[in-house]
N, C-alpha and C positions, 0 to 999 in steps of 0.2 A: 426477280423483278418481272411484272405483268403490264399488259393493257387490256383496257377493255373496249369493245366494239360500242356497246350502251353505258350509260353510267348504270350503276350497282344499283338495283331494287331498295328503297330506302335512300339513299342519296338525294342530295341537291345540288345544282350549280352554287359555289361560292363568292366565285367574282367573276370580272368579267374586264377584261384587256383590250384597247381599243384607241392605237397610237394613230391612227389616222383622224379619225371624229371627236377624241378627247382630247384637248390642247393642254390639259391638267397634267395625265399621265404621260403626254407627250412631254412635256417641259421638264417632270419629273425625271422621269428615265435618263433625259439628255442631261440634264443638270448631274445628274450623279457620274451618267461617263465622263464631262468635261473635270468634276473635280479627283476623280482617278487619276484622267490624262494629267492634271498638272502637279500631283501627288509623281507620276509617274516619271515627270521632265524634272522636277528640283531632284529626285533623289539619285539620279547618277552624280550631279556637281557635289552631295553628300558624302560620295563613294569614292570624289574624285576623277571622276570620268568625264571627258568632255563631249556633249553629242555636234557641237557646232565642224569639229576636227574629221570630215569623210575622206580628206588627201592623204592624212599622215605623211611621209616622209617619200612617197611614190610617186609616179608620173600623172599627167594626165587623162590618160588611158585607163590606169587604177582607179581614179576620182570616181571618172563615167560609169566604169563595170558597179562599181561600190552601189552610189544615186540609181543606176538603173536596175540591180538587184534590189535596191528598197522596192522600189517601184514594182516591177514584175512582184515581187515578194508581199507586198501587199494584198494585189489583187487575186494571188493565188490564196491568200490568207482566206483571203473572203469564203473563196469556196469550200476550201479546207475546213474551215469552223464548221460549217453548215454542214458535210457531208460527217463530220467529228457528230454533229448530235443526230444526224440522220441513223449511224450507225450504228448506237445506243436503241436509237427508237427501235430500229428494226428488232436488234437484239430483242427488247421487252414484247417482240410478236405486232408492234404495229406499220401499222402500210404509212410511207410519207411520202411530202410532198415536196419539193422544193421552188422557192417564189422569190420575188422581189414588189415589194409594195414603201413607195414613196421611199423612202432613206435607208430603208432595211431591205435585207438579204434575209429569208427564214428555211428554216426546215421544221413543218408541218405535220400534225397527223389530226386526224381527226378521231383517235381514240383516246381516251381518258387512263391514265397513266397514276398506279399505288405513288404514293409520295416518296419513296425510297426510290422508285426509277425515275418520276422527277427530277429530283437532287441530283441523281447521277449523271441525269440526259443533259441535265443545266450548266452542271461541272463541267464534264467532260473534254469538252476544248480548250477552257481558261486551264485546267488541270493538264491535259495532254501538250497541247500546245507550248506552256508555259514552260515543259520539263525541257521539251524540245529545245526554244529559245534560249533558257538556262543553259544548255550542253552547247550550245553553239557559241553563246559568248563566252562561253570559258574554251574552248578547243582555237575557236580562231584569232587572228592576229588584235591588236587592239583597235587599227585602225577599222575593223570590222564592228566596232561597239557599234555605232549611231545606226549603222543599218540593222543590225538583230535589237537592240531595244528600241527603234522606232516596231519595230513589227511586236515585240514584247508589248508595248504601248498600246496598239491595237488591239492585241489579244484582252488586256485586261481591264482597256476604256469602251470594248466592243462588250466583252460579256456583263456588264453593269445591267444590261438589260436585260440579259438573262431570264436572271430570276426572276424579275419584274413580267417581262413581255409576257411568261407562258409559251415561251420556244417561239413563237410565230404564229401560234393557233387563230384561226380565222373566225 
């Protein structure tokens, strides 16, 4: 997998990504994570799981640790993803960037990327992350579900834009 500094002799730009000034591709993107996330919420009550249950059968003190790991655990999600496709990038030889522009978190490059490293750079954290998430809700107690598939939820109502956004590119 490669990048390139210029685009390829022969080349053209194909499209052109722009969540802040286009309310189209903006609605679009969000519209497709919102219906992930709620793909994402019916299907534990499908599996039998309850996300509303963070007590289970413990103290008080368990509830708090529980709600404030979602919490902390989200926020570190964030950066986590970012630094997941940053990591990719580098790998394929290019230089990034990391930002924050209106509702998004991105990891940036301003080299032009074979489409095979795309895919991968795109994947990467819905894939990485997801394996993660998976291995946690199966290793920990039950009452640990809501907190590892709220963060699951994120991972995979987050990357809907993914493929769309173009990583972040400016």
């Amino acid at each position: 997998m490669k990048s390139y500094a210029m685009l390829p002799k022969g080349y053209a730009p194909y499209a052109s990504i722009d969540l802040v000034h286009n309310k189209k591709q903006f609605w679009i993107v969000n519209g497709l994570s919102v219906v992930l996330c709620v793909i994402m919420l019916i299907l534990p009550f499908l599996l039998g799981y309850s996300l509303l249950n963070f007590n289970g059968e413990e103290s008080l003190p368990a509830y708090f640790l529980r709600v404030g790991a979602a919490i902390v655990g989200l926020l570190a999600y964030i950066a986590l993803h970012e630094l997941t496709h940053g990591a990719v990038m580098k790998a394929c030889g290019a230089k990034v960037h990391y930002g924050y522009k209106v509702a998004y978190a991105y990891a940036g490059s301003d080299a032009y990327f074979t489409r095979p490293a795309y895919v991968v750079i795109a994947l990467a954290p819905v894939v990485v992350w997801g394996i993660v998430f998976a291995m946690l809700t199966a290793c920990l107690p039950r009452e640990w579900f809501p907190t590892v598939w709220l963060w699951q939820l994120v991972n995979i109502g987050g990357a809907a834009g993914d493929d769309i956004l173009g990583l972040g590119a400016r």
